[in-house]
N, C-alpha and C positions, 0 to 999 in steps of 0.2 A: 539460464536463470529463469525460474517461474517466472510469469506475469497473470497478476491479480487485476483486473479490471474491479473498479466501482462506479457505480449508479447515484445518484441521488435521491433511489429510493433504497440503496443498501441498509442493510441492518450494522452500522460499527461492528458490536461487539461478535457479529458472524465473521465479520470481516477480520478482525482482530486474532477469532481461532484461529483462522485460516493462515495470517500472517505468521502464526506464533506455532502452528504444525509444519509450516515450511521454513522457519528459523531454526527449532530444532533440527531439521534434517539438511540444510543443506547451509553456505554461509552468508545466502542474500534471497530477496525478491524483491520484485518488481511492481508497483503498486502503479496503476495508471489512472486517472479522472480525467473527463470531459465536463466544466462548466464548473460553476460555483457550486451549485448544491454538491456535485460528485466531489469535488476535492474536498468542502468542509466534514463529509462523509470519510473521505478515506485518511484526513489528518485526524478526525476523531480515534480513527480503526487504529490508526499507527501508535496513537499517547494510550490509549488502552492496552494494546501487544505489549507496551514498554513495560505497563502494570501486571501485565498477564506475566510477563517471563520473569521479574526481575526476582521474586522469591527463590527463583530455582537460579539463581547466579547468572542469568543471561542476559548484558545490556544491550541496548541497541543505538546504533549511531542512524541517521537518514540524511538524503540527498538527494532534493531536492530541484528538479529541472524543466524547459520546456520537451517536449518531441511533439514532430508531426507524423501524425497517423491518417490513413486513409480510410474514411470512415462509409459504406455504402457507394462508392466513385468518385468522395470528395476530402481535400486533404483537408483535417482538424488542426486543431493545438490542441495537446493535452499537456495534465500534469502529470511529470514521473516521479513517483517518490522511489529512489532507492533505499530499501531496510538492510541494513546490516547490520551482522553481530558483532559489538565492538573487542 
């Protein structure tokens, strides 16, 4: 499964292409954030994707989790959103 990293200083709607080029191709990805700004970021990218597909008959369900990542030698918590096609 892809994995999508986001920033807090992501662009959504970049984010959002990017979910909705890897939707069509394949049947998930993987969306990761560190911090609040990163996840308010990547949950915006996600309700967008959902906008961006749904003309062409593609929904999307997500799932939503903690992981820990190791970030620079030290282990984080991030958010995982998992995107799938429903």
């Amino acid at each position: 499964m892809e994995i999508l990293k986001v920033s807090s200083k992501s662009n959504p709607s970049l984010v959002a292409g990017a979910i909705s080029g890897v939707i069509r191709e394949a049947p998930a990805v993987e969306v990761q954030a560190i911090g609040a700004g990163a996840v308010n970021q990547a949950v915006k990218a996600v309700i967008i994707a959902k906008g961006f597909l749904a003309p062409v008959g593609i929904e999307l369900s997500f799932d939503p989790s903690f992981v820990a990542l190791e970030v620079e030698g030290e282990e984080r918590t991030a958010i995982r959103i998992v995107v799938e096609k429903k």
